[in-house]
Phi, psi and omega in degrees: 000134182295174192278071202309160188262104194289149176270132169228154191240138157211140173228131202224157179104141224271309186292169163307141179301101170327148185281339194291356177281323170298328188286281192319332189287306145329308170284329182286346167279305148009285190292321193228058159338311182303314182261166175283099187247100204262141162265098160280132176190131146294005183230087165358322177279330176293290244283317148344298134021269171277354179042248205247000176323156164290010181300148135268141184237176194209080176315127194236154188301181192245090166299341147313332191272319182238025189259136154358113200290340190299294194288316176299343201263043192205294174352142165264153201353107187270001157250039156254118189073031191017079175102004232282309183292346179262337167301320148322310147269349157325330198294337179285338154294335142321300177278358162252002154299303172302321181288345174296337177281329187212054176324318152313332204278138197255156176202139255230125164250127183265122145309156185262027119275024183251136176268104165244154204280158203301337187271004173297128163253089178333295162355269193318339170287014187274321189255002186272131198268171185033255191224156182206147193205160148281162204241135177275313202223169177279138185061059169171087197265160148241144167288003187307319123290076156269101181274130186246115162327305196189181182297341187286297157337297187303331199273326177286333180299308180301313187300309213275318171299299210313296207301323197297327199290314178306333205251294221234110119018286183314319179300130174256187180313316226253358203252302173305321160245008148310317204309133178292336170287020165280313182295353166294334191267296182239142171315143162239150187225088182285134181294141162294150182241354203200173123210164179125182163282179164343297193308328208263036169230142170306170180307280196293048189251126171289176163308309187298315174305303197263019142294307171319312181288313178290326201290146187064067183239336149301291185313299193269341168064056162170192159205167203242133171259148189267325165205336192287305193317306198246017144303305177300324171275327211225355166099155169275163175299104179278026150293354188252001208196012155074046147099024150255119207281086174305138181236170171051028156282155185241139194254075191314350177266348178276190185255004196256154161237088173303337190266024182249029122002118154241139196227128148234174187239117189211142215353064164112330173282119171268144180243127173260102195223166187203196191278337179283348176143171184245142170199171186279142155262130193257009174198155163214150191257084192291048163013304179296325201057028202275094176308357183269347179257347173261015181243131191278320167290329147332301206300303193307324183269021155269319172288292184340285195296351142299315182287268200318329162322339218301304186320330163303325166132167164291119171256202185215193163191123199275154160264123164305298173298301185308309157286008158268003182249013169250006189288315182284350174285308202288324188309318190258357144293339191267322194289333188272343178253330156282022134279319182270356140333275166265050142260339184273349165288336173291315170338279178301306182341295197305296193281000000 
């Protein structure tokens, strides 16, 4: 008898647990009654948290605690969003403590701002071995769906983070499962993101990217998105932009051009099409964090009126709470680029 396939979440670090997370944990028990849905966290207190929710959770070490001083004194600015780039890969050490527990077991790591849509098919992660993610670009993965076969996996994933990590610092989760030398270690299986020619990829996309990007798109009869998909629809994180949110912008550096498209939304489903065929989208990397797409009666009338809009073009939108607590940041980034202003005009005077 197979195995079920469990949804995990991992949330790691000293802040508070966000509510849109909290929100997604509640919609993914809801939507997929059927499947096992897990909390991974280090802090005794998210676990707390959640008080009597139906989650199940799984405490995990505090790795921050136990990563190397060296490495940590080298990571670029670890106190931005506390912790957020050594926590990003901390999380495979996370999923390989927990897979350590149930060595059999294969299992779907959900970001905790990915949407997965009612129609994602577990079924099909049923013959796939090691590990399979979506691409944004060649060399350059997201975990937003990360499927693990078993412990044997997590743990090569982890050997291949430690050396990568250890030689370059710098490096992120996304760099790391981009890398083609992963695949030296554990099967790798990219999830499809696109179909179609050339025309639905930016221009500097090889032949070979959008082979990458398109394969198996037949096999799962949809695709899964790694960031371009729900950037575009549900907006960027306006913490990056002093509380404005983009929405329908095209990330002209990834490799998909969503807007060379046509998306409807029909019961419940974004349906994606081109001259080449229709197939479903089965996830979105909700960027935005917009807490209104994990509340399930929202989610519908919200995603619908995204998809049908896409066609007005790029727009902008303020989150209100995010611009007043970045409002003393931008006054003092504008008093600091208009000071280095004149002084560099005093600068040309002189000389």
């Amino acid at each position: 008898m197979a195995i079920p396939l469990e949804i995990v979440l991992v949330y790691l670090g000293k802040k508070r647990m966000p509510e849109y997370v909290f929100a997604n944990l509640i919609y993914l028990k809801n939507t997929f009654p059927d499947q096992k849905i897990v909390l991974i966290t280090d802090n005794a207190k998210t676990i707390e948290s959640l008080g009597k929710s139906p989650i199940e959770t799984f405490l995990c070490s505090d790795y921050m605690d136990s990563s190397p001083k060296a490495y940590l004194n080298e990571i670029p600015d670890l106190q931005f969003r506390g912790g957020f780039w050594f926590y990003t890969i901390a999380r495979f050490f996370a999923l390989e403590q927990y897979l350590k527990t149930r060595p059999d077991n294969p299992i779907l790591h959900v970001e905790s701002d990915v949407l997965l849509l009612k129609n994602f098919p577990f079924q099909e992660f049923k013959s796939l071995v090691g590990l399979a993610f979506p691409l944004v670009n060649m060399n350059y993965a997201a975990a937003s769906t990360l499927y693990i076969s078993d412990y044997a996996a997590a743990n090569a994933l982890c050997e291949f983070s430690r050396l990568e990590t250890y030689a370059n610092p710098k490096i992120t989760d996304m760099d790391i499962l981009g890398s083609s030398l992963l695949s030296e270690r554990v099967p790798v299986t990219y999830l499809p993101t696109a179909f179609g020619r050339e025309n639905h990829f930016q221009d500097w996309v090889s032949p070979i990217g959008r082979e990458s990007l398109t394969k198996g798109v037949e096999k799962f009869n949809g695709i899964f998105d790694a960031m371009t998909w729900g950037q575009y629809f549900t907006g960027e994180d306006p913490r990056n932009n002093y509380g404005k949110k983009r929405i329908y912008g095209v990330q002209t550096h990834h490799s998909v051009a969503v807007d060379s498209y046509v998306t409807e939304f029909v019961d419940g489903e974004i349906i994606v099409s081109c001259k080449c065929g229709t197939f479903p989208l089965y996830s979105l990397h909700v960027h935005s964090k917009d807490i209104q797409l994990f509340k399930e009666v929202e989610n519908k009338m919200l995603l619908r009126r995204r998809v049908r809009e896409s066609r007005r073009g790029e727009f902008t939108e303020n989150v209100w709470p995010v611009v007043i607590k970045f409002l003393p940041l931008r006054i003092k980034n504008l008093i600091k680029k208009r000071a280095r202003r004149f002084l560099n005009l005093q600068f040309n005077r002189e000389s």
